[in-house]
N, C-alpha and C positions, 0 to 999 in steps of 0.2 A: 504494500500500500504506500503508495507516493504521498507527500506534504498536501498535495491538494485534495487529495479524495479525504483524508482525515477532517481537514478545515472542513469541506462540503459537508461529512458526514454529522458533524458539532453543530454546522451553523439550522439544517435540518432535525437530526435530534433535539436541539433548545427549542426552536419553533416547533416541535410537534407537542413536547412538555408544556409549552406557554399555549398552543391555541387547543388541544385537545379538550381540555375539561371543559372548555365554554361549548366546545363544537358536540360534546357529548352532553353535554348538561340540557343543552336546545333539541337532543333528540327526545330528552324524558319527559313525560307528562307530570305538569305542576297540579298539585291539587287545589291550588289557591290558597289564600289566604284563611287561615285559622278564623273560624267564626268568633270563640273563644275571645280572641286574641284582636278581631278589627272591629275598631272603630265605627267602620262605614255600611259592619254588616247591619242590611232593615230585613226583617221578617217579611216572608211571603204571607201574601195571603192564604187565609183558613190553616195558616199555622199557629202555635198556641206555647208561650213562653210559660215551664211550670218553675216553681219558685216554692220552695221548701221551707217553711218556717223555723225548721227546728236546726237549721244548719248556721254555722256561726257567721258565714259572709251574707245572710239573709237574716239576722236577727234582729237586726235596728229597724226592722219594719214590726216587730211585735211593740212598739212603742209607739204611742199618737206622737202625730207631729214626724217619726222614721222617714227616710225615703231611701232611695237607691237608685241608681241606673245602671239596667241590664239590657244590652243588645240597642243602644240607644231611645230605650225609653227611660221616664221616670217615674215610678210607682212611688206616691208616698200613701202610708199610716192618716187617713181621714180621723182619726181621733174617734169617730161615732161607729166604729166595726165595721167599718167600710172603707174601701182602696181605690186609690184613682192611679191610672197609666194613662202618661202622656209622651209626645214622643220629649223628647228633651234635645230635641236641634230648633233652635230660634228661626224663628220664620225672616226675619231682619235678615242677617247674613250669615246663619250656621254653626254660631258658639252654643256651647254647650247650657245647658240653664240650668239650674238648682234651685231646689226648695226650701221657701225662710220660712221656717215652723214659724215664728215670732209673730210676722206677718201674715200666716198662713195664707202666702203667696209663691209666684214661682218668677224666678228674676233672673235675667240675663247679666253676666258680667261685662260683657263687652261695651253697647251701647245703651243699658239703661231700660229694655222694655220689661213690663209686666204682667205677667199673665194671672189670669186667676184659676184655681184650683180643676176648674171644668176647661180651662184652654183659652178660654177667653182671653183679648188683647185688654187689657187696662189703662195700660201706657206704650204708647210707640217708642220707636221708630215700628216695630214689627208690624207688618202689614196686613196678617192674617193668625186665627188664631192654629193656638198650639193641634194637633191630630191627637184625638183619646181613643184609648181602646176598651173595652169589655172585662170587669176583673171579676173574677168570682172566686170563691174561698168556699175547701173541703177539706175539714181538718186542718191539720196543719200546710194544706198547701194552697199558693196563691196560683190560680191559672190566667194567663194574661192572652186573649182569643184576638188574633189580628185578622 
């Protein structure tokens, strides 16, 4: 083997190391994005989020006033044995919202709107109200029906 066929042999070896994995990675089927895990996943319809009361990441909703956000809704503890789900993306431009027990309100951080407990707009900028869903309670579990 001559000085050149070596160099060739390297300078292809190194390129086949550096572009293989990509070139085989593009042949594998992704399974997408962890629902778990995204942000952006919305529930299909006549699908139905169950929500466990007795589990410790679901326990602040056995409390009036609790709330939580699962799968981009927000379910708070109504205080009266009853549960509201809303989505919790701000109709204004997409920040997340949160519920002020105090106020027994749901408020935007970003610019300022407020919704009221049924979705309703209170205060703008937000242009429409918040999307509620269907909660019903058996036992210890909440079911949220989209």
């Amino acid at each position: 083997m001559n000085r050149r066929d070596l160099v060739q042999k390297i300078v292809v070896g190194g390129a086949v190391l550096v572009f293989a994995p990509s070139i085989l990675k593009s042949c594998t089927k992704d399974p997408g994005p962890d629902p778990a895990t995204n942000p952006d996943k919305k529930p299909s319809p006549g699908s139905k989020i169950n929500l466990d009361l007795t589990l410790a990441e679901n326990s602040i909703l056995n409390s009036a006033g609790g709330s939580l956000v699962v799968q981009n809704i927000l379910v708070v503890n109504k205080g009266d044995g009853s549960f509201a789900a809303l989505s919790s993306i701000c109709t204004h431009q997409g920040c997340t919202v949160g519920y002020d027990s105090g106020a027994s309100d749901i408020k935007c951080p970003c610019h300022g709107s407020v919704y009221a407990i049924t979705g309703s707009v209170i205060n703008g900028p937000a242009p429409t109200a918040l999307k509620s869903y269907p909660v019903s309670k058996t036992g210890d579990v909440l079911t949220i029906s989209f």
